[in-house]
Backbone as CSV, one residue per row, in Angstrom:
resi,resn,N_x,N_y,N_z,CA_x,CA_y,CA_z,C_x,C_y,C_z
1,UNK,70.709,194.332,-73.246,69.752,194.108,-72.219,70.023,192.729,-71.627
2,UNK,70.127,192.641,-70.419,70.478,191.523,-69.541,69.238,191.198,-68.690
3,UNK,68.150,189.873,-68.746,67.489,189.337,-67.781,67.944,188.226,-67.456
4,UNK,67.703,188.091,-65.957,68.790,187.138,-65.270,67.918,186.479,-64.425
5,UNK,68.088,185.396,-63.542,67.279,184.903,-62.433,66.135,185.263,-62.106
6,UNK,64.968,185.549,-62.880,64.039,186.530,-63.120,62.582,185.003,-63.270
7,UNK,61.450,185.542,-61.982,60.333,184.530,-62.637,59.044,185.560,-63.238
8,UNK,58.469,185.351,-64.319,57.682,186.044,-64.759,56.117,185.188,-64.813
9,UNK,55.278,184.809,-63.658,54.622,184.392,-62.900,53.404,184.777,-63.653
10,UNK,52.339,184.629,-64.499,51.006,185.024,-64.546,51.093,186.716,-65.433
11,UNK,52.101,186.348,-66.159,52.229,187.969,-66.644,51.662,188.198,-68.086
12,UNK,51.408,189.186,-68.817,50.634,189.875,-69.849,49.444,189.031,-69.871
13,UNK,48.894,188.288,-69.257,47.463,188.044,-69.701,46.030,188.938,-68.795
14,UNK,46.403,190.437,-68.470,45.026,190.708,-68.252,44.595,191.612,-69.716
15,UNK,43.558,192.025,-69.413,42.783,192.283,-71.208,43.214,193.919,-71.224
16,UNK,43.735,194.286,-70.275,44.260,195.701,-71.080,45.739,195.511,-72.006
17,UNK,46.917,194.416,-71.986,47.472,194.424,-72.415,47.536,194.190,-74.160
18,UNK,47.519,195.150,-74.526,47.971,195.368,-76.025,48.951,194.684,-76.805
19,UNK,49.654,194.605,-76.769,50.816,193.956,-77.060,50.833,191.744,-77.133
20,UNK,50.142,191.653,-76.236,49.611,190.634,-76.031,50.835,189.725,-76.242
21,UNK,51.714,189.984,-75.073,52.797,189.454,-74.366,53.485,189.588,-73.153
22,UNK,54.386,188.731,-72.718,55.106,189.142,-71.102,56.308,190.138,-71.765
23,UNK,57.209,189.668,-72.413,57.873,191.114,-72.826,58.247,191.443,-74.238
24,UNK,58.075,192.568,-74.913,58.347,192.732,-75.854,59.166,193.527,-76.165
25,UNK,60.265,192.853,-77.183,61.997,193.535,-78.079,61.079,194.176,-78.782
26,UNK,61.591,195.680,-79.687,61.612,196.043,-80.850,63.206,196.428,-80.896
27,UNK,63.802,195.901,-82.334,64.887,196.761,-82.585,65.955,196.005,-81.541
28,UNK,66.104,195.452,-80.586,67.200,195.262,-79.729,68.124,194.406,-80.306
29,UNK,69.310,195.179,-80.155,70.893,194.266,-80.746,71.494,193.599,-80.054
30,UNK,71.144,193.433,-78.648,71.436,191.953,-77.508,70.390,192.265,-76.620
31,UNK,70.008,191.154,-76.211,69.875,190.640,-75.340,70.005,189.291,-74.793
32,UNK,70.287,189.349,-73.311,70.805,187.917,-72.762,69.934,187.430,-71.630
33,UNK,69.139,186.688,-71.874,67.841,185.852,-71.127,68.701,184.503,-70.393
34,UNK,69.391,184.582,-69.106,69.765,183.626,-68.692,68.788,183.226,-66.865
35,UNK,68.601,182.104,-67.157,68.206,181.370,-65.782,66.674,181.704,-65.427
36,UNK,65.614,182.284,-66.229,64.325,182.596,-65.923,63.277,181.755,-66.265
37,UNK,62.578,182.105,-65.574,61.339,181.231,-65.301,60.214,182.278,-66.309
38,UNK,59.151,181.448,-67.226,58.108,181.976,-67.452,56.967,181.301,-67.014
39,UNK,55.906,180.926,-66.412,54.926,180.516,-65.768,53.480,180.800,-66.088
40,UNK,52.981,180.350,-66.820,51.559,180.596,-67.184,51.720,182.381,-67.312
41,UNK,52.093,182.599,-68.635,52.606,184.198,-69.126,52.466,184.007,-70.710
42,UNK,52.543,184.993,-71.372,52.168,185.100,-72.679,53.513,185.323,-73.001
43,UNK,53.698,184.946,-74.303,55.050,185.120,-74.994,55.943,186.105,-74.966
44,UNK,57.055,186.001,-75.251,58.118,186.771,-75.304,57.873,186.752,-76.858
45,UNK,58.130,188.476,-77.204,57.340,188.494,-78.764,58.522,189.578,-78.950
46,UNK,59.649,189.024,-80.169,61.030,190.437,-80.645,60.421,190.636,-81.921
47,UNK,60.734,191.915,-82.144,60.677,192.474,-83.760,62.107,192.572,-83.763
48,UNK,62.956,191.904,-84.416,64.399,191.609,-85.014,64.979,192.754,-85.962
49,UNK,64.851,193.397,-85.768,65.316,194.905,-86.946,66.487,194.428,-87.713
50,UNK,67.300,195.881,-88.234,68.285,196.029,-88.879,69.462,195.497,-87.967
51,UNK,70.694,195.223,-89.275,72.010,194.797,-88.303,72.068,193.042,-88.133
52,UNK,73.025,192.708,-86.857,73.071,191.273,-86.694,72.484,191.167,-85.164
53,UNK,71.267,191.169,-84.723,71.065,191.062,-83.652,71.805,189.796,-82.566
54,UNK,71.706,189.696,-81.053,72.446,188.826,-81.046,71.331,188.479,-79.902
55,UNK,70.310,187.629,-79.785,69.591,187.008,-79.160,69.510,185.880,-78.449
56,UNK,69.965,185.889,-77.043,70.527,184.949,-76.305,69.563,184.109,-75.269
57,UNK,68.926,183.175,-75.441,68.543,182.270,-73.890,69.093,180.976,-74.239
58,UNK,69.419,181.178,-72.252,69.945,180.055,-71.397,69.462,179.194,-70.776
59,UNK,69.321,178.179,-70.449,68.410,177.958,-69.114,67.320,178.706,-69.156
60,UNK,66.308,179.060,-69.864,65.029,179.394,-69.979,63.700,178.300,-69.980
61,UNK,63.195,178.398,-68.943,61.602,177.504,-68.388,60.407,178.451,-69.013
62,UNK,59.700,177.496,-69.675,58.297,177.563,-70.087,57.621,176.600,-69.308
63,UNK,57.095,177.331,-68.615,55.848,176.457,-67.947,54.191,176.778,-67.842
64,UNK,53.475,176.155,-68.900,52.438,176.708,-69.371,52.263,178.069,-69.988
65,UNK,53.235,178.037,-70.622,53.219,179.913,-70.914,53.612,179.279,-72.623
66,UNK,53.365,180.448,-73.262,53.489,180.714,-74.791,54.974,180.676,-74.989
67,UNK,55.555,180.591,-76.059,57.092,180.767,-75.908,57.429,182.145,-76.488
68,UNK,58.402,182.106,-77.899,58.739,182.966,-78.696,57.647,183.109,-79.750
69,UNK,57.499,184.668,-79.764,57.079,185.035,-81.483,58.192,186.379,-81.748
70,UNK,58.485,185.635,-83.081,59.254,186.656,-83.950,59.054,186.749,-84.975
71,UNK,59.789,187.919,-85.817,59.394,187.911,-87.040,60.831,187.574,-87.969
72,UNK,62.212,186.680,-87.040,62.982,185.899,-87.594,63.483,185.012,-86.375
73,UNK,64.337,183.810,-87.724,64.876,182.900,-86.615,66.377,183.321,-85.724
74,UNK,66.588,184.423,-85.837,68.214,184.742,-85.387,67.985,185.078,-84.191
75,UNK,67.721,184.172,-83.261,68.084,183.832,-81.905,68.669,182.582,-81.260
76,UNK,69.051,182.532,-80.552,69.903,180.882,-79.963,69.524,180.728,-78.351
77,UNK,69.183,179.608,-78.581,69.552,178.775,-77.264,70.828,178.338,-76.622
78,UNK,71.304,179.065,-75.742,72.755,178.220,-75.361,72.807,177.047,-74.828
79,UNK,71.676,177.124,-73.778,71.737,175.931,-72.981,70.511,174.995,-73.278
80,UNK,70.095,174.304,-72.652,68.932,173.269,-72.541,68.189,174.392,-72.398
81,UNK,66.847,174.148,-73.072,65.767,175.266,-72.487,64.547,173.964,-72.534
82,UNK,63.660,174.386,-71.214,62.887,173.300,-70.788,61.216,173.918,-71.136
83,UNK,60.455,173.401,-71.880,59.395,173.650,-72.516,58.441,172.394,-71.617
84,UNK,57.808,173.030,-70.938,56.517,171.838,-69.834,55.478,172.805,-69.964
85,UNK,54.708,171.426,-70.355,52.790,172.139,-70.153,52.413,171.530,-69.163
């Protein structure tokens, strides 16, 4: 799974969302999060399964938004990732 140049603006926080996040992995064996914006949005939340997952952000902006929840650390940052409240 590839997200790319992507802004995720005011996302998962109305009260029907369940999940109680902007996007949620189960199980995924890549994905590559390069150049996006999160903006007052609820976390990016992976369930890390079986195997060697390979969990990639780049250039990823938090801006007032929640960051990562997982239920491991096997993901990487490649680049600078910029965390502003």
């Amino acid at each position: 799974m590839k997200v790319s140049s992507s802004v995720f603006r005011n996302v998962g926080n109305g009260s029907k969302n369940k999940s109680n996040s902007s996007v949620k992995l189960y199980g995924v064996q890549f994905a590559d999060f390069k150049d996006n914006v999160f903006e007052k949005s609820k976390a990016i939340d992976m369930f890390l399964a079986v195997g060697d997952p390979v969990i990639m952000y780049s250039n990823t902006t938090f801006i007032d938004s929640e960051k990562i929840k997982s239920n491991s650390d096997k993901y990487i940052f490649i680049t600078d990732t910029h965390n502003k409240k």
